[in-house]
C-alpha positions as CSV (number, residue, x, y, z in Angstrom):
1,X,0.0,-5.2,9.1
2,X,-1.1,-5.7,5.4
3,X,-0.6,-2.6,2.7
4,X,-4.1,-1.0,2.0
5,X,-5.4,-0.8,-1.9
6,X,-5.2,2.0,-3.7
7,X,-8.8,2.3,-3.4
8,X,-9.0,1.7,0.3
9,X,-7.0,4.4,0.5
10,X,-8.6,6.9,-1.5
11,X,-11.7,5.9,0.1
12,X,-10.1,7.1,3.6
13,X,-8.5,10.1,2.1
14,X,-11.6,11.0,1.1
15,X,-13.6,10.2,4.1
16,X,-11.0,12.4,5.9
17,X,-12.1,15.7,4.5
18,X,-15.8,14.2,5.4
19,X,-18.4,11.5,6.0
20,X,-19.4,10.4,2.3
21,X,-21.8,8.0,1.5
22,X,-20.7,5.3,-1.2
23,X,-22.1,6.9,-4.1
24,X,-21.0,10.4,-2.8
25,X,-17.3,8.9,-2.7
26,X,-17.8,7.9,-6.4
27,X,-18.8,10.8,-7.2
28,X,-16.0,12.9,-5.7
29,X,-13.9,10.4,-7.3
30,X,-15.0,11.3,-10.9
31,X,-14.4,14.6,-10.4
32,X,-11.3,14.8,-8.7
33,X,-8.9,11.5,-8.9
34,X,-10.1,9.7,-11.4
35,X,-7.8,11.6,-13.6
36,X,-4.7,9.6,-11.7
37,X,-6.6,7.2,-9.7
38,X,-9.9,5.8,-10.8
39,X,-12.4,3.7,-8.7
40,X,-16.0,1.9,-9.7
41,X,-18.8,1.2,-7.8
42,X,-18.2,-2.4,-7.7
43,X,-14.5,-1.3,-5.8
44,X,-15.6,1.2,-3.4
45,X,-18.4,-1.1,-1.8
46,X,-16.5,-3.7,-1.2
47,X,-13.9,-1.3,0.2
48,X,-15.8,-0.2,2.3
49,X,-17.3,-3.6,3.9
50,X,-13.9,-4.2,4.3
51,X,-12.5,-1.5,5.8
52,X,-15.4,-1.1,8.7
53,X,-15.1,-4.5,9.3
54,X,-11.1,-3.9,10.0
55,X,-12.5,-1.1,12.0
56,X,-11.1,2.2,9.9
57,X,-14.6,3.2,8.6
58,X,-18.0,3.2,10.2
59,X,-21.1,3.5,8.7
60,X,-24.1,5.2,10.0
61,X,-27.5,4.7,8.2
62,X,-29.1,7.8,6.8
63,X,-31.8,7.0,4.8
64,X,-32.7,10.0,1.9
65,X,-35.8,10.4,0.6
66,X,-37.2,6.8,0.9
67,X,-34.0,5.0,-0.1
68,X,-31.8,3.6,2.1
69,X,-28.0,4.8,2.5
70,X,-25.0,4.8,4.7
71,X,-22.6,7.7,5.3
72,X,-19.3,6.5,6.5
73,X,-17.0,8.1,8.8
74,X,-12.9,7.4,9.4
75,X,-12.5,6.0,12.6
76,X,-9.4,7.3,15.1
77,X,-7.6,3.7,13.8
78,X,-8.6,5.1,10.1
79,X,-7.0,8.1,10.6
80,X,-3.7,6.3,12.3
81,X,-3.5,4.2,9.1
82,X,-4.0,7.1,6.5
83,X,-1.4,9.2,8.5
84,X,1.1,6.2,8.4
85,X,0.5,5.6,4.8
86,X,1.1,9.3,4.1
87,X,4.1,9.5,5.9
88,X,5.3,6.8,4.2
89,X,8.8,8.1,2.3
90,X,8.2,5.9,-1.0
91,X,5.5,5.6,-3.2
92,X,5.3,3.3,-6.4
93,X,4.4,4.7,-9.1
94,X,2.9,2.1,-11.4
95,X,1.4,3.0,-15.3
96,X,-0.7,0.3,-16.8
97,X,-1.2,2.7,-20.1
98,X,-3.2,0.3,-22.6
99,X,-2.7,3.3,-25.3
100,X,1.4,3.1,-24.9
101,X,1.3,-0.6,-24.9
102,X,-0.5,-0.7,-28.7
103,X,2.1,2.2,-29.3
104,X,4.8,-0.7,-28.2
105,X,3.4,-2.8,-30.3
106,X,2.3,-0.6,-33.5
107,X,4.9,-1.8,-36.1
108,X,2.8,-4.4,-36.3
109,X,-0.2,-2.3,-38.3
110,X,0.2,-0.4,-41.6
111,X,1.8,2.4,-41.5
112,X,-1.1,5.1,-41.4
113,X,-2.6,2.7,-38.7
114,X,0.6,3.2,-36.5
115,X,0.0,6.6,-36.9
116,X,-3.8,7.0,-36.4
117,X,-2.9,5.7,-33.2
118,X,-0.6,8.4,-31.9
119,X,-3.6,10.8,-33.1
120,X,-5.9,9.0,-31.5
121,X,-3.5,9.7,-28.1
122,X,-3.1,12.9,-29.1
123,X,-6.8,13.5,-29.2
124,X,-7.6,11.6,-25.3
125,X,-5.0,14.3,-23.7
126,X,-6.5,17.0,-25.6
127,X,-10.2,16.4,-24.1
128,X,-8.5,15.5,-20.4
129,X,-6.2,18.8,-20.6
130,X,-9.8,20.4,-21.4
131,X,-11.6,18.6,-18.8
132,X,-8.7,20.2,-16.2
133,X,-8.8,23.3,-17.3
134,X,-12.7,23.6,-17.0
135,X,-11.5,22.0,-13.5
136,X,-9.0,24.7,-13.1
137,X,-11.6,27.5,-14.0
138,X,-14.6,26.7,-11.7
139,X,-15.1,26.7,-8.3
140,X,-12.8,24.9,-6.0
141,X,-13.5,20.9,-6.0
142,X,-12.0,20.0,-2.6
143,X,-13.1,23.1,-0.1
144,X,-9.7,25.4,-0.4
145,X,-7.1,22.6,0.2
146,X,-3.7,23.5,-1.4
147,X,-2.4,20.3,-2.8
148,X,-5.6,19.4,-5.1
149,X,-4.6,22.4,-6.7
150,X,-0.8,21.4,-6.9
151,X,-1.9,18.0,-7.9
152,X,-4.3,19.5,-10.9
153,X,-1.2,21.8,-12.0
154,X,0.4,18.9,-12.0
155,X,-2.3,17.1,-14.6
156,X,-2.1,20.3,-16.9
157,X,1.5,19.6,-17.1
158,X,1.7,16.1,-17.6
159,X,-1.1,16.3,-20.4
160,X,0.0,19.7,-22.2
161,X,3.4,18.2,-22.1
162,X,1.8,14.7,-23.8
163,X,0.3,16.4,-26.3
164,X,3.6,18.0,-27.6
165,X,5.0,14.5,-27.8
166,X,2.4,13.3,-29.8
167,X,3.2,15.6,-32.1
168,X,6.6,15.7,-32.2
169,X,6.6,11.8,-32.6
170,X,3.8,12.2,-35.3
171,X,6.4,14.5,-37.2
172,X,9.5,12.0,-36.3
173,X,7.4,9.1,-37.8
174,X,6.8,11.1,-40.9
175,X,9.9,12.2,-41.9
176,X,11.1,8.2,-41.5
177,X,8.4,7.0,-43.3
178,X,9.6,9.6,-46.1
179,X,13.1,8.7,-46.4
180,X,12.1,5.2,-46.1
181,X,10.3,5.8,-49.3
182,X,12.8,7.8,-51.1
183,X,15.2,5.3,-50.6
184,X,13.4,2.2,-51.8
């Protein structure tokens, strides 16, 4: 049996707490996973085509206010499949970070370039760690469940945690560059 994406698989996580249409996933999505795991339109529609046509999801029109729409539902084979992958002992944990890869690669710019881009970090985990903690502070995003909550402490963390690195490497940097200058 082939491994399900990452987005076929948020797509029947989500569709396990309840029916969604496409654009309802989406929007679930931008509120809750996006901050770990991200999907566009132009994933989850596909995703879903495919995964009713594997038979995991099934899609039921209902049509709102003139415009047509479908509101999917796991199937009892969905289910199976999102219970196996959950089970599943390992887990990959994959970061394609195109900020840490010009960090990699930041010798390559002036000096106060190299820097601007460790600020420029800085400032992304400042407005995510703000985006969680508005998160944190309003009403519950997933009905009550416990480990959306773990997961979002878990966010808070990470990005409070990233932000002291930013500027401890911001400080590191700047006491090189000084000696570097004093001794030439």
């Amino acid at each position: 049996m082939r491994r399900l994406s990452g987005t076929a698989l948020v797509v029947l996580g989500l569709l396990a707490l309840r029916p969604r249409s496409g654009y309802e996933i989406k929007q679930t999505i931008d509120k809750t996973t996006r901050f770990f795991w991200n999907a566009s339109y132009g994933q989850i529609y596909p995703e879903l085509r495919r995964l009713a046509a594997a038979g995991l999801v099934e899609g039921e029109a209902a049509p709102r206010g003139g415009r047509a729409r479908t509101v999917y539902a796991l199937t009892g084979e969905g289910r199976r499949r999102l219970e196996e992958w959950l089970g599943e002992p390992d887990f990959r944990v994959d970061i394609r970070d195109e900020g840490l890869l010009k960090l990699f690669f930041a010798d390559l710019l002036p000096g106060e370039a190299a820097l601007g881009l460790l600020r420029v970090r800085r400032a992304a985990h400042e407005r995510i760690l703000e985006q969680l903690r508005q998160i944190e502070s309003g009403p519950q995003f997933v009905g009550g469940r416990a480990y959306p909550d773990v997961v979002l402490s878990y966010g808070i963390g990470f990005h409070s945690w990233a932000v002291g690195w930013c500027d401890e490497m911001e400080r590191r940097l700047a006491r090189e560059a000084a000696k570097a200058a004093k001794a030439s």
